[in-house]
N, C-alpha and C positions, 0 to 999 in steps of 0.2 A: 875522693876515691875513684870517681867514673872518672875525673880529668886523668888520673895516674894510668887508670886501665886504656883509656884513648891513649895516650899517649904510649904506652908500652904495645900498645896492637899497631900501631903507625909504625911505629922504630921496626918491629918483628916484619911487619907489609914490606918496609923500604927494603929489608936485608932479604928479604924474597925477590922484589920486582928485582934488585941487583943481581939475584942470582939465577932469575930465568932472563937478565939481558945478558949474562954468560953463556948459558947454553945457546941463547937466540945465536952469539957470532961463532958456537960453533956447530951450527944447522940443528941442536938435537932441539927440534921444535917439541917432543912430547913433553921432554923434560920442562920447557921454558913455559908452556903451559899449564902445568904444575903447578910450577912454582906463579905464577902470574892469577892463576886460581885461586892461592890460597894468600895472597899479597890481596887480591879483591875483598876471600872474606875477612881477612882480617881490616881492612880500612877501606867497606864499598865505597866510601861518599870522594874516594878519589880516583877522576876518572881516568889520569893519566895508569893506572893498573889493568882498569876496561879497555883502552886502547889496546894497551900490549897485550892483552887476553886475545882480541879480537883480530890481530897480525898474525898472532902465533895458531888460533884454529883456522884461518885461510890456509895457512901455510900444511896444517896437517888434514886437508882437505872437508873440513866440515864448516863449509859457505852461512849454513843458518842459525850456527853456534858464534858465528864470527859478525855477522851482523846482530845478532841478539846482543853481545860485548861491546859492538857499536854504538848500539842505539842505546844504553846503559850510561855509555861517555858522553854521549850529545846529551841527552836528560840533565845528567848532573852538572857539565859544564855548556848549557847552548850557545856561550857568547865564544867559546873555544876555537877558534878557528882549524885545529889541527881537527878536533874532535868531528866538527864540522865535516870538514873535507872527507876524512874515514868514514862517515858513517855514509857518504853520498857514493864512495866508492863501492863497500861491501854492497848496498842496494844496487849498483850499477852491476856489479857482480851476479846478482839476483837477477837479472832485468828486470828491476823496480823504476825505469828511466825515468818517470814522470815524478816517483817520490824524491829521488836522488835531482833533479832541479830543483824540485821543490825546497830541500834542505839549502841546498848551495845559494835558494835564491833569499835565503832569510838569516845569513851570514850575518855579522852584527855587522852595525856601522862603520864601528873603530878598526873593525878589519880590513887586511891591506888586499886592496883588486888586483893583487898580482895576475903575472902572468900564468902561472900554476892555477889559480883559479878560474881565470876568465877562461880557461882552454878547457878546464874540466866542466863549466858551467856551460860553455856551446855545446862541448858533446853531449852533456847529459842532457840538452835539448834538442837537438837533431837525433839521438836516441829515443827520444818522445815524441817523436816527431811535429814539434813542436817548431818549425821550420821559422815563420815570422820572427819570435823572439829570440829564435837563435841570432838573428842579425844581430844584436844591441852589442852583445858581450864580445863578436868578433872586431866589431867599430872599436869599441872600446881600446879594444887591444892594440887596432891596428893606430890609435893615436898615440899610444905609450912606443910603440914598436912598430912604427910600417913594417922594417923588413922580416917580422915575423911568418915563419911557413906555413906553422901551424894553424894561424890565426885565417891567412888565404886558403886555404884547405878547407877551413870551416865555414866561411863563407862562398865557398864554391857552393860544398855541400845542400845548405841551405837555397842559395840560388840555385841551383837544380833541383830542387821540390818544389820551385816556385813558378816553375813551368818557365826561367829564364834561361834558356840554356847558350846563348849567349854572353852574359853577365858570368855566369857557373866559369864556362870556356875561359875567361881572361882573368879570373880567380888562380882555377887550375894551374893557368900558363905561367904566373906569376909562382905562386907557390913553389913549382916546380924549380924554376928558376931561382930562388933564393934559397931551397933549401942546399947549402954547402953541404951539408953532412951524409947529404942522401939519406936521413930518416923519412921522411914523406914525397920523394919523389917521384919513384915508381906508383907509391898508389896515387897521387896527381896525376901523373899521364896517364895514368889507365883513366882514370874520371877524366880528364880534357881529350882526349879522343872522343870518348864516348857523348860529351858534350858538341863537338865540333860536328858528328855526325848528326846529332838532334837537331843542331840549328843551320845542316847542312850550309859549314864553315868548310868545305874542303881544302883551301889556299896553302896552310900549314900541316894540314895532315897526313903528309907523307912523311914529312921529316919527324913529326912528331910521335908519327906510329912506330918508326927507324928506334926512336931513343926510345920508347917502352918496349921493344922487344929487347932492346938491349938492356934495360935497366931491370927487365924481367930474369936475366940471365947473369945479372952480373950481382943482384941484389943480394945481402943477404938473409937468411929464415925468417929472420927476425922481421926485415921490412916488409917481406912478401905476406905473412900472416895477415899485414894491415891490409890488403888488397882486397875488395869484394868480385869475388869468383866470376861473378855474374858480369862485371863489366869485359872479360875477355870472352864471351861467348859469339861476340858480333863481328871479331877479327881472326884476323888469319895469325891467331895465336897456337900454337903447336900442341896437340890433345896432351902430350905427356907434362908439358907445363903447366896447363889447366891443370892438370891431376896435383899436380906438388904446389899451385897454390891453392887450390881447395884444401888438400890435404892439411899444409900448413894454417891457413884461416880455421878451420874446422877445431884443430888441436887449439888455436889461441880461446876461440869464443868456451871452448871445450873443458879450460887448465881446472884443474882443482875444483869437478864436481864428481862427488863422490858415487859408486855405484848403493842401491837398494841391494838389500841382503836377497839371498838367494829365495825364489818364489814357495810357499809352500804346495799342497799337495794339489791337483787342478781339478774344479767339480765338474764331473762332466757335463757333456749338452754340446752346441754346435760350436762350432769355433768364434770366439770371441776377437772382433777386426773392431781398432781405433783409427780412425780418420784424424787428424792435427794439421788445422788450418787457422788462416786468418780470411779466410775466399769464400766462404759459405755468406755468399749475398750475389749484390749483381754486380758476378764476375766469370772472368772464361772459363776458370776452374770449376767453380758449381756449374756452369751449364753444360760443359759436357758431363760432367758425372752425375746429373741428379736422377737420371733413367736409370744409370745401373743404381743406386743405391736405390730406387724405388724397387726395382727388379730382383733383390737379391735374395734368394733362396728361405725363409727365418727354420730352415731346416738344414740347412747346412751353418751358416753365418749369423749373428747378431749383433747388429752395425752398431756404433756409438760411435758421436762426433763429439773430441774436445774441440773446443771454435772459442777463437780468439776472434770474432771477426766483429765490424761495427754492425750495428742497427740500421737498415733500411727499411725493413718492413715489407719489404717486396714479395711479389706472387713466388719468383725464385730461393728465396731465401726460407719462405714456409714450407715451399716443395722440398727443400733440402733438410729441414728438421723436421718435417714430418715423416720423411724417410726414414729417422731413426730410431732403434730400437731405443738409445738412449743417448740423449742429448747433457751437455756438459758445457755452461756457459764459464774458462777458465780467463777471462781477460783479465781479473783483477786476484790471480792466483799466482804464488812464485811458480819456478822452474820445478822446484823440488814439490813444493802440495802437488801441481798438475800430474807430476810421475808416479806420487805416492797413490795420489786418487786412479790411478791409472793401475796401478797393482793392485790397488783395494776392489777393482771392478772385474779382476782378474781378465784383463785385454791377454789376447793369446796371440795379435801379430799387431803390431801397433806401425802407423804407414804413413809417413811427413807426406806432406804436400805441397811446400814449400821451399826446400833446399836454403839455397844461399841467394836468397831474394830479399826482397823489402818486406819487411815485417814477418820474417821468419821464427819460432822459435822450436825450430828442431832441435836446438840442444836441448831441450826435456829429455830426450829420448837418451843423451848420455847417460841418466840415469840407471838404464836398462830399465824399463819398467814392463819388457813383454822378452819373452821368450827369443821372437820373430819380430823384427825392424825391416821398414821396406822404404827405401826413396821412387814415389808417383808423381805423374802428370806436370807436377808444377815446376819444377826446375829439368832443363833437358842437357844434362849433364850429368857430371860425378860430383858429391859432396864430397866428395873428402874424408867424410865422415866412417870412421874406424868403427864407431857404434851401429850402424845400417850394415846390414848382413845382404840385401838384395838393391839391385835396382831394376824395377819394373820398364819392359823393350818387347822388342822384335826383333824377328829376324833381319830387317833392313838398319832401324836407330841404333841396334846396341849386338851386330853379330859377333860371333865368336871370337873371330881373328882381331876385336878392339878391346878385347876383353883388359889389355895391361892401359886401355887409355881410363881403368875404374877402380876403384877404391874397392867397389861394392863386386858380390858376383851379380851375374844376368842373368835375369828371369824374360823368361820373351813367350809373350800374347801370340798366340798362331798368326794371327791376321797382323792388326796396326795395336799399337799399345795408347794409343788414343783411344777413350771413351766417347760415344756422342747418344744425345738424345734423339731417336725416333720419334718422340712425340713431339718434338722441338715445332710450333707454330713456322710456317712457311707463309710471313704475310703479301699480298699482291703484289706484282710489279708493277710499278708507273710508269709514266709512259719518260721515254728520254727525255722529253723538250722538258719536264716537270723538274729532272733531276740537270736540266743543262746542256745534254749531250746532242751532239747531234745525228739525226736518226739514218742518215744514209751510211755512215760513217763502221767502219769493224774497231768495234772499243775495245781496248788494250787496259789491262788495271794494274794497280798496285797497291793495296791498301796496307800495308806493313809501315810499322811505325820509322820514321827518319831513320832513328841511329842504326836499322837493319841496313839501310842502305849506302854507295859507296861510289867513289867515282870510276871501278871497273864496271859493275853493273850496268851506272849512264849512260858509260861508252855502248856494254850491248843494246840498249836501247835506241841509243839515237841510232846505230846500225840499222834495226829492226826496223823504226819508221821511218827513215829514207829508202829503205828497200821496197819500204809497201807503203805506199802515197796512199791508200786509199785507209789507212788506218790511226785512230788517234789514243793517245796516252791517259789518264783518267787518275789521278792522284788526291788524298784526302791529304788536311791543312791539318798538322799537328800543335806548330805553335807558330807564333807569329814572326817569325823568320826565316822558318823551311820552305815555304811556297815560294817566296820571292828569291830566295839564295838557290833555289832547285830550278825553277825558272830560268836563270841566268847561267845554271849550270848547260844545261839544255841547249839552251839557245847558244850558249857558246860550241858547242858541238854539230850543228847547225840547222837543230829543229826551231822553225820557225814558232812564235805561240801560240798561235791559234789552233796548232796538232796537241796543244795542252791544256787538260781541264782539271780544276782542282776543285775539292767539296769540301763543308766541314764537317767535321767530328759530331755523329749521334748517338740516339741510343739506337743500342742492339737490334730491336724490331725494325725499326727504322733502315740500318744498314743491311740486315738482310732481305731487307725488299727492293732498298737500291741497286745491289750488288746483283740484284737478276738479269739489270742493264749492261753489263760486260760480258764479253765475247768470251774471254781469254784474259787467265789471273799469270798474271809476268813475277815470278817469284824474284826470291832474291835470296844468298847466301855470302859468307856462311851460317846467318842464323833466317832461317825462312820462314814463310807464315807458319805460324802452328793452329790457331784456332779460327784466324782469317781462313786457313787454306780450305778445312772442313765446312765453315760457313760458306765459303764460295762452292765449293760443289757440293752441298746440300742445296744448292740456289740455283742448280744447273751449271754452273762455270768451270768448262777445264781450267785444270794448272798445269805451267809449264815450271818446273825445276831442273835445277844440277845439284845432286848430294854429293857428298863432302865425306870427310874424314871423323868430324864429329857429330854425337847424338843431335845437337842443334841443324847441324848444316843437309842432315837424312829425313828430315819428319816428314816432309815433302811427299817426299820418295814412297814413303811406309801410306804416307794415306791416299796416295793416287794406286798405288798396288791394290792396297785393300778393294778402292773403285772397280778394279778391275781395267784400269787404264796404264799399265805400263810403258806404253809406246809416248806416254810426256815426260818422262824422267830419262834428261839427256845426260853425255857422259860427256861434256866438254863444256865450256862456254861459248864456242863457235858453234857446235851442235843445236844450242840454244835459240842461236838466232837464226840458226838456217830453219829448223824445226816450226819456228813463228813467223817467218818467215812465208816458207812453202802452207803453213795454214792461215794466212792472209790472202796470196795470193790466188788458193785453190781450196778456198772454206771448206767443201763437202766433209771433207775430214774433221772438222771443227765442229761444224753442223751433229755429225755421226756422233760426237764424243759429247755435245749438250745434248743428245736425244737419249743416248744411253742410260747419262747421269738424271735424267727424268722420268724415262721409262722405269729404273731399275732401282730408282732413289730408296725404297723402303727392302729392297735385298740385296745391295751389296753389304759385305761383309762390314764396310767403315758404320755404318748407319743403322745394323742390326745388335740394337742394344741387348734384347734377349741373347743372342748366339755369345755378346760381349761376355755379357755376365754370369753365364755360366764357363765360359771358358777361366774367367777370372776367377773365380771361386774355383776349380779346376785346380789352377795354379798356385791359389794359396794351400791347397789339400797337400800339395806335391813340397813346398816346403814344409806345411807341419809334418807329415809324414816324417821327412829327413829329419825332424826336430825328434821326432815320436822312437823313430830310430836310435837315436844317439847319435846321429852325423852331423858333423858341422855342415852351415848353409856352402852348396856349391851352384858351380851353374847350372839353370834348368834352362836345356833348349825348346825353340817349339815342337811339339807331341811330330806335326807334320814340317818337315825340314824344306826350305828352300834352298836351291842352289847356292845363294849368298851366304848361309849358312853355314854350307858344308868346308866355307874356307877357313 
């Protein structure tokens, strides 16, 4: 009798899955999940029903119903290879990356290494950043398939986490090159430029920079999605193209997560501000914010940090959670708990700190889990992101007249929309000869990472020190190709080497004690020091910049203003060198600008983290308000206007 009833719930299941794979090919997904429902309960122990449950709730936007359907297939069938695959997906879907290799990597034997899997098993380890083992499965591949694109692309990837950016570059260049379809080519050259510049490779990068502008412009949605935002921030990429590919990446990472139902009633008390990082350690982003979150009002604000971030244990990292009202360790939390937990806390303006960077996961925030969404500090640009109602500026990074290069509106800090700590330890300087340099000499620096840098720049460089002989160049060692390839850059231009010193990579304390030893910080655009610039003049060291068109290429600009030193923010590239120039040859003015940034160090506006953090909190009042209103988020300019402003 139970064989008859099995058998008559099979037959009823089958004439179900049949008839939600009808409605599947004509899109009515409710319907085909219906029926794909009730095919499960009538025959759970087959998981080919769990599959198609689990296609058809992605598709009607419920991620965690669809990995639950998932992981239901993989159970019943593990040696399944399709099952397999789905369930590594939906988790990728989740950003579960680590779980989703994990599955893929316990694939049964008899299963075939195709190409389909080996490509989903690198991503889902470069997604994990699991960078080492991603190499095996790109090898793998590339012995079934050399001319695979995909396969070079993943292995780029890879080798550029691996601090090879070299190896990455001739990945890239390949990939590029083989991909016929243009499915991965544009995002290729965006990554092999950006490689070229780290391993300062300039031979190929004009022509190479030629085809990503153009493959930027010629691509279509689809490809550009694939693009990480963040590699066009260092080129003379055009702000309204930044905008449409963030924009576009932001909707991919974005597809098919579902919003939280509408907030209930709000209990009152001060405004409830989430912080969402992966930086809360010893990073640029904690160190300049750990003052103002120490500083902040618990009468107006009550801070809570969700922190995705690793373990160090550091004096910075306790300074930053002990800041908080309420701390929230979500590393091993999906997308959807961190949002949920984030409305359960009733967060009233919730504030990414990470955009479209490495180890981002601002898509929580698609969710909606706050009222008020703001993009801060950590990315200096537009996400893209349709969910972020603000993005945190000034009147120089983000004026009015740029407002169509944002996704977001502009909120702008009076002063700099950089944060810094006043309490920030200022340890000794040593002496030149300790750090290298030599002591008669007017030291010229640059400590900005390679790929800021470019072969216009060099050019103003070697200008600058053949104009002024009595001054030398001062450069930190990134990776172990830039020194020697920038060298040669150099001297091809006709700075001799001996006008050239290079140091290596330290810690923090360490570098801002060295950095005392420079005369004069030689910026670079269009993405310029952002957290170098403020460490150097916190250290006493003017900067000299040229700002630009976009939030990266201004920062400059916004923290030498805040200084109270506008007369370094030149308006040309010639400007530049004549500017370093005439303060080589006639210091007193150099002199005048390190005496100030000494004398003044604890009241200029950049470095007065109290003035910071009330004006910030200021500004998040002036959005709730508009929230409290019933007005959508608009621009908020600064209270006091500057000229720049007014355009």
């Amino acid at each position: 009798m139970h064989a008859i009833r099995t058998a008559q719930n099979n037959q009823q299941a089958h004439q179900r899955w049949l008839a939600g794979k009808r409605a599947e090919k004509s899109k009515k997904w409710a319907v085909a999940a219906r029926e794909y429902e009730q095919a499960a309960r009538l025959a759970p122990g087959d998981a080919l029903h769990w599959m198609s449950l689990s296609t058809a709730r992605l598709q009607l936007g419920q991620p965690a119903e669809a990995l639950q359907a998932a992981r239901q297939a993989y159970e019943l069938a593990p040696d399944n290879a399709i099952a397999c695959k789905l369930l590594a997906i939906m988790l990728s879907d989740q950003h579960r990356h680590d779980e989703a290799a994990n599955v893929l990597a316990k694939m049964p034997a008899e299963a075939p290494r195709d190409a389909e899997y080996l490509i989903a098993y690198s991503r889902s380890l470069l997604r994990a950043q699991r960078w080492q083992e991603a190499v095996a499965p790109c090898l793998e591949l590339l012995q079934k398939d050399m001319f695979n694109p995909v396969a070079h692309l993943h292995l780029g990837l890879a080798m550029q986490r691996l601090n090879r950016p070299g190896d990455a570059a001739v990945c890239f260049e390949t990939a590029a090159s083989m991909d016929k379809k243009g499915h991965v080519r544009a995002l290729a050259l965006s990554q092999l430029v950006e490689q070229l510049r780290y391993a300062v490779q300039w031979e190929k990068l004009p022509q190479h920079m030629d085809a990503l502008l153009k493959a930027l412009q010629q691509s279509s949605d689809e490809v550009l999605s694939q693009i990480i935002s963040f590699s066009l921030l260092s080129i003379d990429c055009p702000p309204r193209q930044q905008l449409r590919v963030a924009q576009l990446s932001s909707a991919r990472l974005t597809a098919h997560i579902p919003l939280l139902p509408a907030p209930g009633a709000r209990v009152p008390g001060p405004l409830r501000i989430a912080y969402l990082s992966n930086d809360f350690h010893d990073h640029a982003t904690a160190l300049l914010m750990v003052a103002m979150l120490e500083q902040h009002d618990p009468q107006r604000v009550k801070v809570a940090l969700y922190c995705h971030s690793k373990e160090d244990g550091g004096v910075l990292q306790r300074r930053v959670r002990a800041a908080a009202h309420l701390f929230r360790d979500v590393r091993h939390l999906s997308d959807a708990e961190v949002a949920q937990l984030m409305r359960q806390d009733g967060i009233d303006i919730a504030i990414d700190l990470k955009g479209q960077t490495t180890g981002t996961r601002y898509q929580i925030l698609a969710h909606r889990p706050a009222p008020i969404q703001v993009s801060f500090l950590g990315y200096p640009g537009t996400t893209g992101a349709s969910f972020l109602d603000y993005v945190l500026g000034d009147p120089l990074v983000t004026p009015l007249a740029h407002a169509g290069h944002f996704s977001e509106r502009i909120a702008q800090m009076p002063h700099s929309y950089q944060p810094n700590d006043s309490r920030r330890h200022l340890p000794p300087k040593p002496s030149r000869a300790e750090v290298g340099l030599p002591e008669d000499a007017l030291v010229l620096c640059c400590f900005n990472q390679t790929y800021k840098l470019s072969p216009e720049v060099a050019d103003l460089w070697a200008q600058i020190l053949l104009q002024a002989p009595n001054t030398v160049l001062w450069l930190l060692i990134w990776n172990t190709s830039s020194a020697g390839n920038l060298m040669r850059e150099l001297q091809a231009r006709g700075v001799p080497p001996e006008r050239v010193f290079f140091s290596p990579k330290t810690s923090s304390i360490e570098n801002q004690a060295r950095l005392q030893c420079a005369d004069l910080f030689l910026d670079t655009w269009p993405y310029n020091a952002h957290t170098t610039a403020s460490e150097a003049l916190w250290g006493g060291v003017p900067v000299l910049t040229v700002p630009g068109e976009t939030f990266a290429s201004r920062v400059a600009a916004s923290l030498l203003t805040a200084c109270e030193l506008p007369q370094l923010v030149c308006d040309s590239p010639q400007a530049y060198v004549d500017k370093a120039v005439a303060l080589a040859r006639n210091p007193e003015e150099l002199r005048a600008a390190q005496r100030h940034l000494v004398d003044k160090r604890q009241r200029l506006p950049l470095f007065d983290s109290v003035r910071y953090t009330r004006d910030f909190e200021d500004l998040l009042a002036r959005m709730w308000a508009r929230h409290e209103a019933g007005l959508a988020p608009d621009h908020l300019l600064a209270e006091h206007p500057t000229p720049e402003n007014a355009t």
